[in-house]
TORBALUM-603161 format. One record per atom (N, C-alpha, C): residue in three letters; atom name; x, y, z. Coordinates in pm, whole numbers, plus 50000, padded with zeros to 5 digits. Each point is the difference from the previous one (the first is absolute). Last residue first. Example, Ala and Ser with C-alpha at 12.3 -4.5 7.8 and 13.67 -1.06 7.14 Angstrom:
BEGIN
+------+------+-------+-------+-------+
| type | atom |  east | north |    up |
+------+------+-------+-------+-------+
|  ser |    N | 51285 | 49775 | 50708 |
|  ser |   CA | 50082 | 50119 | 50006 |
|  ser |    C | 49923 | 50109 | 50073 |
|  ala |    N | 50029 | 49428 | 49993 |
|  ala |   CA | 49911 | 50119 | 50000 |
|  ala |    C | 50090 | 50120 | 50000 |
+------+------+-------+-------+-------+
***
This chain:
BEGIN
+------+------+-------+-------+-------+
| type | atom |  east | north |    up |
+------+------+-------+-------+-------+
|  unk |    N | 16207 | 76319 | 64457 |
|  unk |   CA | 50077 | 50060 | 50100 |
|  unk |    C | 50167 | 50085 | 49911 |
|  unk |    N | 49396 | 49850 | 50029 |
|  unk |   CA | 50145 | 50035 | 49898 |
|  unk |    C | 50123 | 50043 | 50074 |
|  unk |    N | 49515 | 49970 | 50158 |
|  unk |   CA | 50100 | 49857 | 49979 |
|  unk |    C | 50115 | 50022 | 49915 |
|  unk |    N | 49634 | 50378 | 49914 |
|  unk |   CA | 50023 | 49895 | 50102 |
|  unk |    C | 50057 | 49866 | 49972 |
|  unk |    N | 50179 | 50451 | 49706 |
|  unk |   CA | 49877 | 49880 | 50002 |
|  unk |    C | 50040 | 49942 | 50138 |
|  unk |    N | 50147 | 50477 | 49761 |
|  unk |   CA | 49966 | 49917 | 50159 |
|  unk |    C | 49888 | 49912 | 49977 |
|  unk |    N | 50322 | 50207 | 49590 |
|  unk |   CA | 49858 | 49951 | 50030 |
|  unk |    C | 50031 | 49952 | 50125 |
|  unk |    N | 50259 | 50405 | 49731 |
|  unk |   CA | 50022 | 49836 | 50059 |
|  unk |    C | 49893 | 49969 | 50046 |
|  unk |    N | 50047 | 50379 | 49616 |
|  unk |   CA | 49967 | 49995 | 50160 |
|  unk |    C | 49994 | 49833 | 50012 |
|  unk |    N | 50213 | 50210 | 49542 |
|  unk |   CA | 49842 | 49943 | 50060 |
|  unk |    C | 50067 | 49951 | 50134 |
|  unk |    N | 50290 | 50384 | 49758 |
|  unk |   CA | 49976 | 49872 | 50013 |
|  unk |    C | 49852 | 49982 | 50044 |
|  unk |    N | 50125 | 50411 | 49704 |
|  unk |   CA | 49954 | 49986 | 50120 |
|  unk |    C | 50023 | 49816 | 50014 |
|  unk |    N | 50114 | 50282 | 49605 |
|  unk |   CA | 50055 | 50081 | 50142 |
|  unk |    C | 49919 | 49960 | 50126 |
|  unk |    N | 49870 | 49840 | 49511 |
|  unk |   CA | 50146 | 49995 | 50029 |
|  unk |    C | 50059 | 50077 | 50123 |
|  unk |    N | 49513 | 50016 | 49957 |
|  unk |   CA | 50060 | 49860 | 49998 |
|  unk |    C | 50093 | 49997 | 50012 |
|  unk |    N | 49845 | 50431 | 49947 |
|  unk |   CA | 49959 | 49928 | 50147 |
|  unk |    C | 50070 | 49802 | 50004 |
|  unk |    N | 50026 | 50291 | 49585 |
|  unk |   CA | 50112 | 50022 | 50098 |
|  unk |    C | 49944 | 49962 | 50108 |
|  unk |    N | 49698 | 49843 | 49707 |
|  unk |   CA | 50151 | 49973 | 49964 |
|  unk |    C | 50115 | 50064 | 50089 |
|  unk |    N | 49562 | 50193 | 50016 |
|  unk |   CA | 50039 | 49842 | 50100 |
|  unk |    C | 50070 | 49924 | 49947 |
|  unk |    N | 49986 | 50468 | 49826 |
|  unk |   CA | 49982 | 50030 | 50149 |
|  unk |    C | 50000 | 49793 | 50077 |
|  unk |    N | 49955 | 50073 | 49503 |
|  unk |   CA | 50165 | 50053 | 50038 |
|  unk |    C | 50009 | 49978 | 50146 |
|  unk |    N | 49547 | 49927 | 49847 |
|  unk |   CA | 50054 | 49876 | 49943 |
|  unk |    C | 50217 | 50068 | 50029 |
|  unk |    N | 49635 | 50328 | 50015 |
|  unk |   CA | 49963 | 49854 | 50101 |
|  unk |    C | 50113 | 49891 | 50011 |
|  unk |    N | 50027 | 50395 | 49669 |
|  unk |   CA | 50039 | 50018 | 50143 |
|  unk |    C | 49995 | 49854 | 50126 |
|  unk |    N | 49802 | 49958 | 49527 |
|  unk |   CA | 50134 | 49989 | 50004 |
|  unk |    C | 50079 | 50024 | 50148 |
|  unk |    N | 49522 | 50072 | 49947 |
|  unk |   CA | 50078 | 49827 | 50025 |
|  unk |    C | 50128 | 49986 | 49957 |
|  unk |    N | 49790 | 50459 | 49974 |
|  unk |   CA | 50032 | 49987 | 50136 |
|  unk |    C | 50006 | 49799 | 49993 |
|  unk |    N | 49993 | 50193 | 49560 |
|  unk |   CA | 50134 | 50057 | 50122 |
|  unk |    C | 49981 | 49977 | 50163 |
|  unk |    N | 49683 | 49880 | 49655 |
|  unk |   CA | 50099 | 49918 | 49937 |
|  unk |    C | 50124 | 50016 | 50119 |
|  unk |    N | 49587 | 50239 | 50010 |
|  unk |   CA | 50003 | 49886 | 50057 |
|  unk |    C | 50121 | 49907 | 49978 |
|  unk |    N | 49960 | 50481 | 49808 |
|  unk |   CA | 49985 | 49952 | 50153 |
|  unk |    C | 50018 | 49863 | 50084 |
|  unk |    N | 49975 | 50037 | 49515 |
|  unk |   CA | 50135 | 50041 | 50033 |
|  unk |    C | 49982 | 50017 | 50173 |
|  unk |    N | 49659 | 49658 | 49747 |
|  unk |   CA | 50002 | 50175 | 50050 |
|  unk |    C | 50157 | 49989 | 50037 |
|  unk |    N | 49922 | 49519 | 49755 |
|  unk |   CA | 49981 | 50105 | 50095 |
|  unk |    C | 50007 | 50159 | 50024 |
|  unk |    N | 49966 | 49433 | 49741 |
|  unk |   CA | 49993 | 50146 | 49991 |
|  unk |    C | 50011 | 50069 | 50100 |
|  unk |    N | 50236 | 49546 | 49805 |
|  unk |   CA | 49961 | 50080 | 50101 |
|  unk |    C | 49953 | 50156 | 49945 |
|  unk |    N | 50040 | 49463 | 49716 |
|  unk |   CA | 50052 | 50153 | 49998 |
|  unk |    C | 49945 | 50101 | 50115 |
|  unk |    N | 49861 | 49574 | 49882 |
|  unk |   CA | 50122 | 49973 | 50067 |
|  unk |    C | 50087 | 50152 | 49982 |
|  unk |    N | 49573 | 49886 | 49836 |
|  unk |   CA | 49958 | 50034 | 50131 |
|  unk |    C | 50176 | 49980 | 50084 |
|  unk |    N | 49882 | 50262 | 49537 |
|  unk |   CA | 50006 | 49814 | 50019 |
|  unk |    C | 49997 | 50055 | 50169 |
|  unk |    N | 49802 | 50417 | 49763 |
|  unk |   CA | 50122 | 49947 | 50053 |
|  unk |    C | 50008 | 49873 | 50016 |
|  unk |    N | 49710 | 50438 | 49940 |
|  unk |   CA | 49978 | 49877 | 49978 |
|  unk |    C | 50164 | 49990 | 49932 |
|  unk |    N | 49715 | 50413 | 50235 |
|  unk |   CA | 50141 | 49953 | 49921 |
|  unk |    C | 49962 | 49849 | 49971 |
|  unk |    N | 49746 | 50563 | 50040 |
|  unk |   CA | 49996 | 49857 | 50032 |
|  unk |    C | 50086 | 49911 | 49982 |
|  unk |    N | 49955 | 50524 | 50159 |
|  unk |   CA | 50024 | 49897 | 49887 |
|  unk |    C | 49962 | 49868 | 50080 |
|  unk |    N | 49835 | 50549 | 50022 |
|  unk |   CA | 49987 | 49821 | 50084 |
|  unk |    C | 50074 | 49964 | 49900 |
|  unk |    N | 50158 | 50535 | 50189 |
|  unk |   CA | 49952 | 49854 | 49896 |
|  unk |    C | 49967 | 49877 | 50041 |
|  unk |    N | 49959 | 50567 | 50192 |
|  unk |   CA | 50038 | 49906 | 50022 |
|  unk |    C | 49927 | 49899 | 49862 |
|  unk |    N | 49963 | 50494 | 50059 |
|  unk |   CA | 50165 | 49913 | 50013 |
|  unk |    C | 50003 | 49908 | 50023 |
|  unk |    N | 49558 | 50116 | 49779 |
|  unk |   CA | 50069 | 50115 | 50081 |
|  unk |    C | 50131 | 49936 | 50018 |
|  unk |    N | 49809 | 49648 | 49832 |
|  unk |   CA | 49902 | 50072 | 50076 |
|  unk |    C | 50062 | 50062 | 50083 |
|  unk |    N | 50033 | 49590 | 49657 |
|  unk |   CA | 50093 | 50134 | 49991 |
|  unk |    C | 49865 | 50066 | 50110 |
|  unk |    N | 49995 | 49430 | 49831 |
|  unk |   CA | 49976 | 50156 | 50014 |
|  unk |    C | 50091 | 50083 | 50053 |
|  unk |    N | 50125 | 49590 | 49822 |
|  unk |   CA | 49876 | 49959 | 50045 |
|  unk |    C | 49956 | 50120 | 50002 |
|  unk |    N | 50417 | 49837 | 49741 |
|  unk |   CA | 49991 | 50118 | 50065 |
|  unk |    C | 49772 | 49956 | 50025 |
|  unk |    N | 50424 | 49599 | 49961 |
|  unk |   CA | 49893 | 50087 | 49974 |
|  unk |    C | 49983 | 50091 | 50012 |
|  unk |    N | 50391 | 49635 | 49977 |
|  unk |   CA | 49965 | 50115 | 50069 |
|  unk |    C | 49925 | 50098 | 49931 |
|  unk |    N | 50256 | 49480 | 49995 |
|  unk |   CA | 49888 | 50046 | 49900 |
|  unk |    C | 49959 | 50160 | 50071 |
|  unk |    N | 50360 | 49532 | 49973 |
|  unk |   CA | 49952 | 50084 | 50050 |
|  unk |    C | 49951 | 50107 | 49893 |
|  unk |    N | 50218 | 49650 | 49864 |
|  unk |   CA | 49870 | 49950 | 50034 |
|  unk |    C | 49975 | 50097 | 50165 |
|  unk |    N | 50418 | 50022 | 49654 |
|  unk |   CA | 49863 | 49924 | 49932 |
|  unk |    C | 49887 | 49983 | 50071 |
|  unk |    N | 50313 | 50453 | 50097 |
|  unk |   CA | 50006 | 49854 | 49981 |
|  unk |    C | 49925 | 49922 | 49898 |
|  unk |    N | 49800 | 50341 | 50173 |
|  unk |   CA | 50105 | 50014 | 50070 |
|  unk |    C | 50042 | 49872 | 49946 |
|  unk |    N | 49587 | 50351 | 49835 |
|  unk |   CA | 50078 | 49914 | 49972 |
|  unk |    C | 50122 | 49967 | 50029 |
|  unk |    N | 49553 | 50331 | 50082 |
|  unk |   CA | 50148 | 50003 | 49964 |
|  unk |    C | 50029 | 49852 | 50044 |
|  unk |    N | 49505 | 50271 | 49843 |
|  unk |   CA | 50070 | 49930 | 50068 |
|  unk |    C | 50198 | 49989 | 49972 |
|  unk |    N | 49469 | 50263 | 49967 |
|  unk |   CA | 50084 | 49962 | 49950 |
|  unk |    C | 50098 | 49936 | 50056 |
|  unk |    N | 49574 | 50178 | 50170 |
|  unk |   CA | 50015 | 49906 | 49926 |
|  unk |    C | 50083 | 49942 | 49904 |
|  unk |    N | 50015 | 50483 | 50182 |
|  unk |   CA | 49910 | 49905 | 50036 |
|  unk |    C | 50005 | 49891 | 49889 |
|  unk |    N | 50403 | 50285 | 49894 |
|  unk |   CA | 49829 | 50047 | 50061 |
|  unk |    C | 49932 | 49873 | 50062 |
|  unk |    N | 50554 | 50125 | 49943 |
|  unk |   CA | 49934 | 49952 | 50025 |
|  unk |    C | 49869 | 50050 | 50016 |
|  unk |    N | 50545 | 50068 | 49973 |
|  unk |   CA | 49907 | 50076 | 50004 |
|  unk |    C | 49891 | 49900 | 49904 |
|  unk |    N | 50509 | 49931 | 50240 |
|  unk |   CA | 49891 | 49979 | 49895 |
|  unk |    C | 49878 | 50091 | 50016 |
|  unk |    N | 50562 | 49935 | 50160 |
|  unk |   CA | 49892 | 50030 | 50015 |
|  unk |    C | 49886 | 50024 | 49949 |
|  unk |    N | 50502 | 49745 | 50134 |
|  unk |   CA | 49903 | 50005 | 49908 |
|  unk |    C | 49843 | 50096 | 50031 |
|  unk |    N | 50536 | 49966 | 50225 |
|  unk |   CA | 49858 | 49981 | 50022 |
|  unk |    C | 49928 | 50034 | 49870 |
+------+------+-------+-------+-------+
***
């Protein structure tokens, strides 16, 4: 892990075309800002983990469950 030390308005450089701002500092908590091509995903480590969960939980609902036989009228 790389760890930088950063004031307001300075920025870190990911790559060629990601860009991570320091926006404000206030007591423990940081704003950054990021700018990113739009084909590059951003997300909160929170959010990132519960659609990973999402996305494990109906992958195994799919592979362990057949689809229910359809009672169509006239069907014999």
């Amino acid at each position: 892990m790389l760890i930088l030390s950063r004031r307001v308005n300075e920025k870190i450089i990911i790559g060629e075309d990601v860009v991570v701002s320091i926006i404000e500092v206030r007591g423990d908590q940081v704003k950054i800002g990021i700018e990113a091509p739009k084909s590059v995903k951003v997300f909160r480590e929170e959010v990132f983990n519960a659609i990973q969960g999402e996305n494990r939980r109906a992958a195994a609902a799919a592979a362990g469950a057949a689809l229910p036989e359809l009672d169509l009228p006239g069907a014999k």
